[in-house]
Backbone bond lengths (Angstrom), bond angles and torsions (degrees), N, CA, C in turn:
res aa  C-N    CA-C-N  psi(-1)  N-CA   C-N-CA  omega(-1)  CA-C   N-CA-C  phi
1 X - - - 1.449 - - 1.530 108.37 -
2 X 1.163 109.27 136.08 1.685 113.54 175.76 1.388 118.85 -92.59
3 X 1.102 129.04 125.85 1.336 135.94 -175.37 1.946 102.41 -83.52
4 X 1.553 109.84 142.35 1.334 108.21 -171.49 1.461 93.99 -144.93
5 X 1.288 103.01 144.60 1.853 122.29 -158.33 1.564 89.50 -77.43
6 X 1.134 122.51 153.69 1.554 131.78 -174.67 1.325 105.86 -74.29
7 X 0.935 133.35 112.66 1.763 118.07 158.12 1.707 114.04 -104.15
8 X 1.150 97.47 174.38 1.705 105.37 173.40 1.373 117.85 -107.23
9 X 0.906 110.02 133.47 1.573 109.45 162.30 1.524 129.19 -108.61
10 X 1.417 128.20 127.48 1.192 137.99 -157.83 1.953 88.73 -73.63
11 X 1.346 110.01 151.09 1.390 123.69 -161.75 1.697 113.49 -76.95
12 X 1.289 100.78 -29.96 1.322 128.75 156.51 1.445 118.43 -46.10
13 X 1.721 114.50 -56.42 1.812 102.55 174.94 1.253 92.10 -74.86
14 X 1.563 166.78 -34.49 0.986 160.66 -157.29 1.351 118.27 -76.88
15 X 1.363 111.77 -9.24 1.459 117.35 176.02 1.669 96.73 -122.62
16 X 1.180 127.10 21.91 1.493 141.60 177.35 1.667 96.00 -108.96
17 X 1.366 117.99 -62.88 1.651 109.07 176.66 0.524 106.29 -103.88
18 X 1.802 147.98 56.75 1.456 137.12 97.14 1.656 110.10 -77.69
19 X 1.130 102.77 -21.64 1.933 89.32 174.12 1.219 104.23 -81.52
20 X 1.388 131.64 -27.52 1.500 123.14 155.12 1.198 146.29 -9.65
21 X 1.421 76.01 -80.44 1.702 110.50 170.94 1.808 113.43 -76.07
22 X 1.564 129.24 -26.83 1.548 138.57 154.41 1.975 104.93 -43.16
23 X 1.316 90.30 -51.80 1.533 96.80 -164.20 1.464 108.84 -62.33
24 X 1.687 108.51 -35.34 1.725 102.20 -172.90 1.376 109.38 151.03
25 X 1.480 97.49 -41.77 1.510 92.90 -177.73 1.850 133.39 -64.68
26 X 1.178 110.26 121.26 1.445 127.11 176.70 1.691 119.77 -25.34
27 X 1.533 106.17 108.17 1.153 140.14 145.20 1.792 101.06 33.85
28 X 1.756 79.72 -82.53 1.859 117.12 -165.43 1.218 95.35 -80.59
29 X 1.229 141.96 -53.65 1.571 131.94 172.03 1.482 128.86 -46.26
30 X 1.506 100.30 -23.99 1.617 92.54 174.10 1.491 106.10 -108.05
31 X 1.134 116.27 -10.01 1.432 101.98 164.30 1.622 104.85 -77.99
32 X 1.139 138.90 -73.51 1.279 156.71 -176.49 1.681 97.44 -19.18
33 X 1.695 110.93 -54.45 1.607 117.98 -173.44 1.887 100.85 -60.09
34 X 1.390 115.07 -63.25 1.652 135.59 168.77 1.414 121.80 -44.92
35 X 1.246 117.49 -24.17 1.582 110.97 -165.71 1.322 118.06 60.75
36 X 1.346 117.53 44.24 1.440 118.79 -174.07 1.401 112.12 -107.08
37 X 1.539 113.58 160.02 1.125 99.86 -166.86 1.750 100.98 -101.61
38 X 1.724 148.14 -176.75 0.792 121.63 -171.30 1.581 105.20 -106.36
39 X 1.336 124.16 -17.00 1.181 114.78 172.94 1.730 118.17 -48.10
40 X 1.919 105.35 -47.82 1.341 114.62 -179.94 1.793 100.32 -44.69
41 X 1.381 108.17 -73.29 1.438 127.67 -157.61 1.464 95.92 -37.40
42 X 1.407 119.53 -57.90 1.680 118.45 -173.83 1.077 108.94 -72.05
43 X 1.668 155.58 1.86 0.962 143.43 141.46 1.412 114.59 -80.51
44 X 1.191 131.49 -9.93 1.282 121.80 167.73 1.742 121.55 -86.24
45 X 1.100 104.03 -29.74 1.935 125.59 173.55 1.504 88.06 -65.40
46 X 1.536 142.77 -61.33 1.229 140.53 -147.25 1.309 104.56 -81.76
């Protein structure tokens, strides 16, 4: 497992890839495009 330095994200991109992901686009593609991790991503969709 790779360990990854914490960053922040302003609340603003966070309501950018959830409209992302609203609109259609794939799960794994917007993490994969973002470098996100998926725990973050599913707490932000939820």
């Amino acid at each position: 497992m790779i360990k990854r330095a914490k960053r922040t994200c302003t609340p603003e991109f966070k309501k950018q890839m959830v409209a992302l992901y609203e609109s259609g686009k794939p799960r794994k593609t917007i993490m994969e495009e973002y470098d996100l991790t998926p725990s973050a991503f599913d707490k932000w969709i939820r």
